[in-house]
C-alpha positions in Angstrom: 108.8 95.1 112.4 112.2 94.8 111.3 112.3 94.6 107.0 115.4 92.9 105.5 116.4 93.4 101.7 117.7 90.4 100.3 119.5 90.5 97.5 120.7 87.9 95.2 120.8 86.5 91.5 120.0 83.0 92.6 116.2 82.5 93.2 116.6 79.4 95.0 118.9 81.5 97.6 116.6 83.7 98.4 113.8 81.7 99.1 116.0 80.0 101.4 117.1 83.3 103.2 113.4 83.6 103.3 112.9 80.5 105.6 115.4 81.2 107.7 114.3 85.4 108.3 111.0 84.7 108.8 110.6 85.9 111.8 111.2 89.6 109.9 110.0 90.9 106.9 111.9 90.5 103.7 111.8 92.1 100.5 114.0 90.4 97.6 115.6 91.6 94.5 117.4 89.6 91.8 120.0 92.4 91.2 121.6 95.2 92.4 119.7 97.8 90.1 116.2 96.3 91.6 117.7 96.5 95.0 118.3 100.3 94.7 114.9 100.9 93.7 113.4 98.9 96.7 115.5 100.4 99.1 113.9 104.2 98.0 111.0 102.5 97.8 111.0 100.6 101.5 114.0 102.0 103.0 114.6 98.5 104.9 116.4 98.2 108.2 119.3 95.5 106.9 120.8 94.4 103.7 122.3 91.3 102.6 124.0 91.7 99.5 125.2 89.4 96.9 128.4 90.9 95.0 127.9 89.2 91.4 124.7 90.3 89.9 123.8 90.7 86.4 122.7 94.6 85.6 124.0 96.1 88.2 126.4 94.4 91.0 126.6 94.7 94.6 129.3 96.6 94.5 127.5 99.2 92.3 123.9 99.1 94.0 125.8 99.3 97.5 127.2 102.9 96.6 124.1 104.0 95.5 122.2 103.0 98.5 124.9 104.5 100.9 124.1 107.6 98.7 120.4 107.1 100.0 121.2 106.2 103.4 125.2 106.5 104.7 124.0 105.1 107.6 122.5 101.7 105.6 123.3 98.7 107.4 124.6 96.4 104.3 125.9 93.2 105.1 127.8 91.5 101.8 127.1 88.0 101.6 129.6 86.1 98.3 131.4 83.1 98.0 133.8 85.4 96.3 136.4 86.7 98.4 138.2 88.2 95.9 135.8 90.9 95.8 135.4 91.7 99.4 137.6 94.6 99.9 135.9 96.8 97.1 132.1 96.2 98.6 133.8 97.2 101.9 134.9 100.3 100.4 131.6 100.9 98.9 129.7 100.9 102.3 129.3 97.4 102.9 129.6 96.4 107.2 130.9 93.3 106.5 131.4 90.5 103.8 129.8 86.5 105.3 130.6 83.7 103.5 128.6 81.9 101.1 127.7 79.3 101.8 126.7 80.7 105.4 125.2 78.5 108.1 122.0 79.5 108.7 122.6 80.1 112.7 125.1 82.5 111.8 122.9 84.0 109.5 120.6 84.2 112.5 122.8 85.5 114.9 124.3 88.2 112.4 121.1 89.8 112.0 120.5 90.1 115.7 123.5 91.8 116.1 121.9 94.8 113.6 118.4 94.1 114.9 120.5 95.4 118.6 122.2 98.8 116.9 118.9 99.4 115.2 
């Protein structure tokens, strides 16, 4: 089974990236420092990644899991955009917009399920 590591600040969020990834298995962490640990810890297939995170940000946690793993699939997922060139040059795939439809969510991790 396919594991997805969601992570975000807003607990709310990620219940609702729950729902909609149901079909896979999701872990969840509230920051970026807890999302480095799970990754060692699970090594997950995807990642969606918030950028502004207390602790540690997504910026920060996304060059340490590319330090795991340069081949982590890490998909950045903030409402700012300001912020989307740096977590591209961390590792990061791509950024999505928040707030992000959940069909394109959806479709989005199909696409990495297929290069998996």
């Amino acid at each position: 089974m396919v594991t997805i590591l969601v992570v975000d600040d807003n607990e709310k969020l990620r219940s609702i990236f729950r729902l909609i990834l149901k079909e896979y298995e999701t872990i969840e962490a509230k920051n970026g420092l807890e999302a480095v640990e799970l990754y060692k810890k699970y090594s997950p297939d995807i990642v969606l990644m918030d950028i502004l995170m207390p602790e540690m940000d997504g910026i920060e946690a996304t060059k340490e899991i590319i330090k795991i793993n340069s081949n982590a699939k890490i998909a950045a997922i903030t409402a700012y955009s300001s912020k989307s060139k740096e977590i591209l040059e961390a590792g990061a795939q791509e950024v999505l917009k928040k707030p992000i439809r959940k069909n394109i969510l959806i479709e989005k991790i199909k696409e990495y399920v297929n290069h998996l």
